[in-house]
C-alpha positions in Angstrom: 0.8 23.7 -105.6 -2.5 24.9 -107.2 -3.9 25.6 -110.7 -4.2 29.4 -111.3 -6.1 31.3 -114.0 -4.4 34.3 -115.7 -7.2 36.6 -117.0 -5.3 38.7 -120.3 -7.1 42.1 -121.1 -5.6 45.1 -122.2 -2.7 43.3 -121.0 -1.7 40.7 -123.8 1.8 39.9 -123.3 4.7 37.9 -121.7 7.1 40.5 -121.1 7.0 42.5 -118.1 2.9 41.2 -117.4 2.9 40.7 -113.0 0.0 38.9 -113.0 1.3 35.8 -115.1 4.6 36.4 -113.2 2.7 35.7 -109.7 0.2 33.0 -111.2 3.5 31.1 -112.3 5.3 31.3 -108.7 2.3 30.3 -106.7 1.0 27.4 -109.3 1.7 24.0 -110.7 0.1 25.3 -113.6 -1.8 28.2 -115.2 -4.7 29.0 -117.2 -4.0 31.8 -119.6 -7.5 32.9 -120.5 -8.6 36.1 -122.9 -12.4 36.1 -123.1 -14.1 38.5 -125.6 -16.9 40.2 -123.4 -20.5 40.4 -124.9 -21.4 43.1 -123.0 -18.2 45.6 -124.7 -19.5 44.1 -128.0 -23.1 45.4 -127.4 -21.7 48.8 -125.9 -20.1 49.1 -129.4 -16.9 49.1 -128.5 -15.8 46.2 -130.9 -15.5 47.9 -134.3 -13.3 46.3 -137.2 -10.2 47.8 -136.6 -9.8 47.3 -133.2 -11.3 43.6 -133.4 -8.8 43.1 -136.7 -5.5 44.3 -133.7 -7.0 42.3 -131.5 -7.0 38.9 -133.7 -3.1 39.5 -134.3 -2.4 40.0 -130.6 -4.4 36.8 -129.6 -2.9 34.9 -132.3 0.7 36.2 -131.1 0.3 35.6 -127.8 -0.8 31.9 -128.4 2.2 31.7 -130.6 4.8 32.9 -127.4 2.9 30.8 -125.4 2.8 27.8 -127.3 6.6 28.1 -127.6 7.0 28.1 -124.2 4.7 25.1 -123.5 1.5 26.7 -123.0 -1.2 28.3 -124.9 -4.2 30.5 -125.0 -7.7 29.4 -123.9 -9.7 32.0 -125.9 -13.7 32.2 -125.0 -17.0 34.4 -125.8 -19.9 35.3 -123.5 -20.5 36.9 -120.4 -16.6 37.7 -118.8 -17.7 36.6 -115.3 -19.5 34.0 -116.1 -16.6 32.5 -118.7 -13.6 33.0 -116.1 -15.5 31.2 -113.7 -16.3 27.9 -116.0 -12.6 28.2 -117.0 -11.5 28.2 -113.2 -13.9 25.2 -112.3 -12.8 23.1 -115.3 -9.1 23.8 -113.5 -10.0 23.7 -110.5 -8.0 26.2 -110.2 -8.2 28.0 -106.7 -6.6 31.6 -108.2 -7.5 34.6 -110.7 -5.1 37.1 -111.6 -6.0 40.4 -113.4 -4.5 43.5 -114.3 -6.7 46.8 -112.6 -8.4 48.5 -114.9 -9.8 52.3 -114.5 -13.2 52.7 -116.6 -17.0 52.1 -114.8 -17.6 49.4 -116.5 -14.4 47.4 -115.8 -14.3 48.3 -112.1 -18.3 46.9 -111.5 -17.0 44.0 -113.7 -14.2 43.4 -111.4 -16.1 43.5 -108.2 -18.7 40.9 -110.0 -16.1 38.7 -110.6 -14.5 39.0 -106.7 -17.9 38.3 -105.5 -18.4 35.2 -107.9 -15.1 33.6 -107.6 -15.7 34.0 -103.4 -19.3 31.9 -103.6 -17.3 29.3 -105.5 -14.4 29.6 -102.9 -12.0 30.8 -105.4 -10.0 34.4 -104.6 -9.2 37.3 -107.4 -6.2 38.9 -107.1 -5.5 42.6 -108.5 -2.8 43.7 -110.1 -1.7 47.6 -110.3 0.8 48.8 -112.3 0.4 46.2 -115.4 -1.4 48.6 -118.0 -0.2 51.8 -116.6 3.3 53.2 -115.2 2.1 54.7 -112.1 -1.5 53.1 -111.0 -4.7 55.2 -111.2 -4.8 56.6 -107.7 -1.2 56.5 -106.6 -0.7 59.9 -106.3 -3.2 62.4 -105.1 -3.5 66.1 -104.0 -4.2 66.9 -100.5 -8.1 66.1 -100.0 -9.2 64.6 -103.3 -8.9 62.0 -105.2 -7.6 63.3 -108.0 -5.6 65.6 -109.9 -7.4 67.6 -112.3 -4.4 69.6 -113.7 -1.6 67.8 -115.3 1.3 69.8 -114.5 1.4 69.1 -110.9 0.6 65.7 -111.4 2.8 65.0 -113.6 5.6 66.8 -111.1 4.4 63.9 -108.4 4.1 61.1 -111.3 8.0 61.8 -112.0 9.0 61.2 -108.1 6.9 57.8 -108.0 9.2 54.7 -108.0 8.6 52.5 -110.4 8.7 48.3 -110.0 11.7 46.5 -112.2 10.4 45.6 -115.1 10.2 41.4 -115.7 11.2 38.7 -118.1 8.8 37.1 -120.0 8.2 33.4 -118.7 10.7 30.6 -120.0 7.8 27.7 -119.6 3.7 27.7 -119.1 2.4 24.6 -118.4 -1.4 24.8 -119.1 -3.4 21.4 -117.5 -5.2 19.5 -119.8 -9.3 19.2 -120.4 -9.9 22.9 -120.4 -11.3 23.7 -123.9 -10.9 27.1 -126.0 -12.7 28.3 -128.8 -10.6 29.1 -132.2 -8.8 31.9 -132.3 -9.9 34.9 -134.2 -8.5 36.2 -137.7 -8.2 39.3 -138.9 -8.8 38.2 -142.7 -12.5 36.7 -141.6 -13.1 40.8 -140.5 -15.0 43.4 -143.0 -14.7 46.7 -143.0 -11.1 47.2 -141.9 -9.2 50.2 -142.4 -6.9 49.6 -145.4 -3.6 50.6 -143.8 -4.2 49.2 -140.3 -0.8 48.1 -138.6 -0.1 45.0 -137.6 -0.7 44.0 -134.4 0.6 41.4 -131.4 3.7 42.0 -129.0 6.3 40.9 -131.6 5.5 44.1 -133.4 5.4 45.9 -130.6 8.5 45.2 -129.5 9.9 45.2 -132.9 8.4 48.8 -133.2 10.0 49.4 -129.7 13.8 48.5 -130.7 13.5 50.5 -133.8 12.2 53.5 -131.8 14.6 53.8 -129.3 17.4 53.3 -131.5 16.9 55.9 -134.3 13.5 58.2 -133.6 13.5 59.2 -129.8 16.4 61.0 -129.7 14.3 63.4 -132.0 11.4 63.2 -130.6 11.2 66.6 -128.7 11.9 68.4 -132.1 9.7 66.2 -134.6 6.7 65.1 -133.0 4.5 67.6 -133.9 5.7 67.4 -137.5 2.8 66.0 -139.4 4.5 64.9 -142.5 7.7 63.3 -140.7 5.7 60.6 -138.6 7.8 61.2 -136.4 5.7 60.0 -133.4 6.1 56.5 -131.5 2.8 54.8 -132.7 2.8 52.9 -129.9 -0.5 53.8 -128.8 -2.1 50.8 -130.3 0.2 49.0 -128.0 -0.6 50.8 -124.9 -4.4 50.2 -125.7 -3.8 46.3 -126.3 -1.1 46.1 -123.5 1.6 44.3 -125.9 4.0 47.1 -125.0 4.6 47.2 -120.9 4.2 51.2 -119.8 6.6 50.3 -117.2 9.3 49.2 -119.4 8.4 52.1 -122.0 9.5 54.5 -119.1 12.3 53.1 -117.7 14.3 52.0 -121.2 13.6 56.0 -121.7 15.0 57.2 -119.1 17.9 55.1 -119.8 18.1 56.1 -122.7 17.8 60.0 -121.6 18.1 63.3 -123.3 15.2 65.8 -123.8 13.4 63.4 -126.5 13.1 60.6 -123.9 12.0 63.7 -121.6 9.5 64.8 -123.9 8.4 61.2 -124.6 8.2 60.3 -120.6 5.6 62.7 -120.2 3.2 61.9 -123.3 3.2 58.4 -121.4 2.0 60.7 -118.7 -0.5 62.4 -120.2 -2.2 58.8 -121.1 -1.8 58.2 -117.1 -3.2 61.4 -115.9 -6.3 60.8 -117.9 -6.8 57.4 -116.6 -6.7 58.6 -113.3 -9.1 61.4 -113.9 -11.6 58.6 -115.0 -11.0 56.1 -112.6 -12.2 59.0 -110.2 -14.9 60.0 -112.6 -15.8 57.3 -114.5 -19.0 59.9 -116.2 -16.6 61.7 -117.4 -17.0 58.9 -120.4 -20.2 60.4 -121.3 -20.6 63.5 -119.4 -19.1 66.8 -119.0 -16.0 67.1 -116.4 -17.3 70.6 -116.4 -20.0 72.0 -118.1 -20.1 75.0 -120.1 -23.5 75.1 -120.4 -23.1 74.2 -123.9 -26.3 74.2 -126.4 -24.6 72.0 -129.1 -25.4 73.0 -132.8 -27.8 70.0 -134.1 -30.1 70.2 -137.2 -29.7 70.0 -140.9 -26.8 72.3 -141.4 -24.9 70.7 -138.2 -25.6 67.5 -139.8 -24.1 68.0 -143.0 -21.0 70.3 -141.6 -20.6 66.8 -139.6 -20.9 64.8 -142.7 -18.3 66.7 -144.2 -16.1 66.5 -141.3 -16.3 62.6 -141.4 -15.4 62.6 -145.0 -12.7 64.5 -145.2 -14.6 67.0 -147.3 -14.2 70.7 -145.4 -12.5 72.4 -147.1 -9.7 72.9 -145.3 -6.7 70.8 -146.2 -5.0 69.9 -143.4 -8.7 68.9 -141.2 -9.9 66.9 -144.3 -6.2 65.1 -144.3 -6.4 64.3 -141.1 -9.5 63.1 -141.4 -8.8 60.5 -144.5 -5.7 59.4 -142.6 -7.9 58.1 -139.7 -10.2 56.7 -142.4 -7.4 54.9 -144.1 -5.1 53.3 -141.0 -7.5 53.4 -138.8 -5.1 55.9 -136.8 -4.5 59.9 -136.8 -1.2 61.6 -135.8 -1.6 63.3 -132.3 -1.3 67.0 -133.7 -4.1 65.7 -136.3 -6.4 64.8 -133.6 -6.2 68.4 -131.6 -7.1 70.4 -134.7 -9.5 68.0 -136.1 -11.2 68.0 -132.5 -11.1 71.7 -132.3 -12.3 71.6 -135.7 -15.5 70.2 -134.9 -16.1 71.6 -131.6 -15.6 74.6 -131.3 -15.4 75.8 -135.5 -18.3 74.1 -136.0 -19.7 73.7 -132.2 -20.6 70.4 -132.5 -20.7 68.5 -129.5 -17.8 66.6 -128.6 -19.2 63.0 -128.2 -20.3 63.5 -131.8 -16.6 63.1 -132.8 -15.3 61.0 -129.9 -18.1 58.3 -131.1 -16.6 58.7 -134.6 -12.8 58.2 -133.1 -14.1 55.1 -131.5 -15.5 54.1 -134.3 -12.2 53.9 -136.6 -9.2 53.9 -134.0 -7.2 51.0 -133.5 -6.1 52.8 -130.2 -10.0 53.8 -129.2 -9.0 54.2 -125.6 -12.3 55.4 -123.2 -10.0 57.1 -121.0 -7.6 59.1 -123.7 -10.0 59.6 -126.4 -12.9 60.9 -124.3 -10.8 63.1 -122.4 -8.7 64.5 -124.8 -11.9 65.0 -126.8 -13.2 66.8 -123.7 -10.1 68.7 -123.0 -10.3 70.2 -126.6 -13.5 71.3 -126.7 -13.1 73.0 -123.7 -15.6 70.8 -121.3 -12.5 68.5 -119.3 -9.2 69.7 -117.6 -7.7 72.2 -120.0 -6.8 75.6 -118.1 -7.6 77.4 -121.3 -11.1 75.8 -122.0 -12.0 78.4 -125.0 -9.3 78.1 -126.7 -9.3 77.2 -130.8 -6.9 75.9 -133.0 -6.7 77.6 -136.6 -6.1 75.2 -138.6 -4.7 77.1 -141.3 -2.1 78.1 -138.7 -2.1 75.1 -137.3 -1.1 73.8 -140.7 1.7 76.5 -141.7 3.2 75.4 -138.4 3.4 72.1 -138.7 3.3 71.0 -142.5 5.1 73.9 -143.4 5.7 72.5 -147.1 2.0 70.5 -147.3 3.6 67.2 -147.6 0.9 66.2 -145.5 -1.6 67.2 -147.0 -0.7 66.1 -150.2 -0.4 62.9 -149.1 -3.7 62.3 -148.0 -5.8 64.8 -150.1 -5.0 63.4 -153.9 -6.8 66.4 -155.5 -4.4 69.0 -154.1 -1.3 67.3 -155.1 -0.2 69.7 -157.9 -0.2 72.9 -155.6 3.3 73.7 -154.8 4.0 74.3 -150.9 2.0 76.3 -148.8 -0.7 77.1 -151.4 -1.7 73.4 -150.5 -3.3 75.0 -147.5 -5.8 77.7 -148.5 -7.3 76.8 -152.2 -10.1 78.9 -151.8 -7.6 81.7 -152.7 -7.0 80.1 -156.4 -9.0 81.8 -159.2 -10.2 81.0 -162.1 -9.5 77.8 -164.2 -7.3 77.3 -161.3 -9.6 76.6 -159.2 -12.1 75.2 -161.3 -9.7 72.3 -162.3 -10.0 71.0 -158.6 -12.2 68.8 -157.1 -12.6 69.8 -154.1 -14.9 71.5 -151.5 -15.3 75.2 -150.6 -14.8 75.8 -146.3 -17.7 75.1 -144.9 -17.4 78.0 -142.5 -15.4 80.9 -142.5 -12.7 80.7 -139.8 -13.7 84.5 -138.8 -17.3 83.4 -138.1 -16.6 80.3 -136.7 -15.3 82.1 -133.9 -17.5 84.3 -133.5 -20.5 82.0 -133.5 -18.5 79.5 -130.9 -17.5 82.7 -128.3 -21.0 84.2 -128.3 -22.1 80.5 -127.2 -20.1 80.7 -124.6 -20.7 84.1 -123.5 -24.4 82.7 -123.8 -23.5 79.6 -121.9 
């Protein structure tokens, strides 16, 4: 019986993980390893809030470790370079990994294969760990991918799906292979106030709670920016301490149109992935181009800088806006007007807010966040690329009563229902007595400016 190394990515957790599941058959014992890659540091893709999740996560999945006998072997540097020290200290003969869909990941994986083989080691692959229904499962006749989700999804629903497993009852981890400390979140600056815990215990806390008293209402109230009623478990889905697999199938157990409507959010995460594992650009570059010449310059700069800040002008953006600042999260029907909002109101190009999403979500997810950035402003998969969102609309629809925005936008706390949403209509002392910005744009021209680009385009 050999000495295996279990690589943890955007996979840390006991339940339902396949690779620890076939390390644990196949060896005497194991090597759970979780190195923290330079080279996603220097892309700046570790940023407080996500580095603050990550420090809970490792600390928990030492903890479920250690109680079962084991523990994590935590190290920094180069990833290939790392995993194979930690296998020769072993000698362990093994790596598992979970697949992963991004450029980057897949040349790091096939660096790794060829590294382990000149040291006569072998890397084994594992599909269907961070996603439901692997990157590349399904397929339309003569591509690779589908580039419309409704007919994916239609083929994602017929897929069968593996059982979902047990987390392990004992690890044994073999002596004389060293690990840094792990990290913690209290050493971190610059950490969104209200950022959620994270690790698998909350996860799965957060998952029990869910099922029992919110999905059944999820088809009516997820759009409801004031109720929260969404899952929140997209942190969990980015760090892997919730299983997709067992998200899916305790759903569809569970049934009814909210686990319906819940099912296929999980596949709109897995249609992106696949769209980037087949275009791994697409992280930086137009799916399709519109031909777009991006507003830049002085004005653009400070309609940006007002953007960030939650200083608009209009409620419901600028809300949206300060909840991201202050959790280090946004709900979904925040991000589609906020994103419109900037690309197509103020037609400024997209990466300029996906950089900034990066920047502050705990859930910063390459394949999600650019692709729902790019499907917004009208340069990915959406069917309806020149479509905007109006966010006064927008905001009648779904914070009818302005709960929202009064939660997150202080200064318009004493305007009674809907008024919340348009205070440039106020006069007077009214309006003098608030503190807060004009529009900076006029929906009307907005428009106008962002469909005669495109005509242009």
């Amino acid at each position: 019986m050999n000495v295996s190394v279990v690589l943890f990515t955007a996979d840390l957790r006991l339940h339902d993980h396949p690779p620890l599941r076939a390390a644990l058959e196949g060896s005497r014992a194991i090597v759970p390893l979780f190195v923290r890659d330079r080279a996603v540091e220097r892309a700046g893709f570790a940023v407080p809030n996500r580095l603050a999740f990550l420090a809970d996560c490792l600390r928990d999945l030492d903890a479920g470790l250690r109680e079962r006998g084991g523990r994590l072997v935590v190290r920094s540097g180069d990833l290939v370079e790392e995993v194979c020290k930690a296998a020769a200290e072993a000698d362990a003969e093994e790596v598992h990994l979970a697949a992963d869909v991004s450029g980057y990941a897949q040349r790091r994986e096939e660096r790794l294969r060829r590294a382990l083989a000149a040291d006569g080691r072998r890397l084994h692959v594992h599909d269907a760990v961070t996603a439901a229904v692997p990157a590349g499962a399904v397929t339309p006749a003569g591509r690779d991918h589908y580039a419309v989700f409704t007919p994916y999804f239609r083929q994602w629903s017929r897929q069968p799906l593996r059982d979902a497993l047990a987390a392990p009852r004992t690890v044994r981890v073999p002596e004389g292979v060293g690990s840094e400390p792990l990290p913690d979140r209290a050493a971190l600056s610059g950490v969104s106030r209200d950022l959620a815990p994270g690790g698998e215990t909350a996860g799965r806390a957060r998952l029990t709670a869910w099922l029992r008293s919110d999905l059944a209402a999820y088809e009516d109230r997820h759009d409801d920016l004031a109720g929260d009623a969404t899952s929140r478990f997209s942190p969990h889905l980015h760090f892997g301490t919730l299983s997709p697999v067992e998200l899916v199938h305790r759903s569809r157990r569970a049934g009814g149109p909210g686990a319906e409507a819940f099912v296929r959010q999980l596949a709109w995460r897995e249609f992106h992935r696949q769209v980037l594992a087949a275009r791994p650009a697409a992280a930086t570059a137009d799916y399709r181009t519109r031909q777009d010449r991006w507003r830049t310059g002085t004005a653009a700069h400070a309609d940006v800088e007002a953007w960030r800040t939650g200083r608009t002008g209009y409620p419901v953006v600028d809300a949206a806006m300060r909840q991201l600042a202050a959790e280090g999260w946004m709900h979904n029907r925040g991000r589609l007007l906020t994103a419109s909002f900037l690309a197509k109101t103020l037609y400024v190009d997209w990466r300029v807010g996906a950089r900034h999403f990066l920047d502050l979500l705990v859930d910063g997810d390459v394949a999600n966040n650019q692709l729902n950035w790019q499907w917004v402003a009208g340069t990915g998969t959406d069917t309806r690329p020149n479509r905007v969102l109006n966010p006064v609309a927008q905001a009648r629809r779904y914070d009818p009563d302005g709960a929202y925005v009064r939660r997150w936008v202080p200064e318009l706390a004493g305007l009674p229902g809907a008024r919340v949403h348009e205070p440039w209509k106020l006069r007077g002392a009214e309006r003098a007595a608030l503190d807060y910005p004009e529009p900076v744009v006029d929906l009307a021209e907005g428009l106008d400016r962002f469909r005669r680009a495109r005509e242009r385009g």
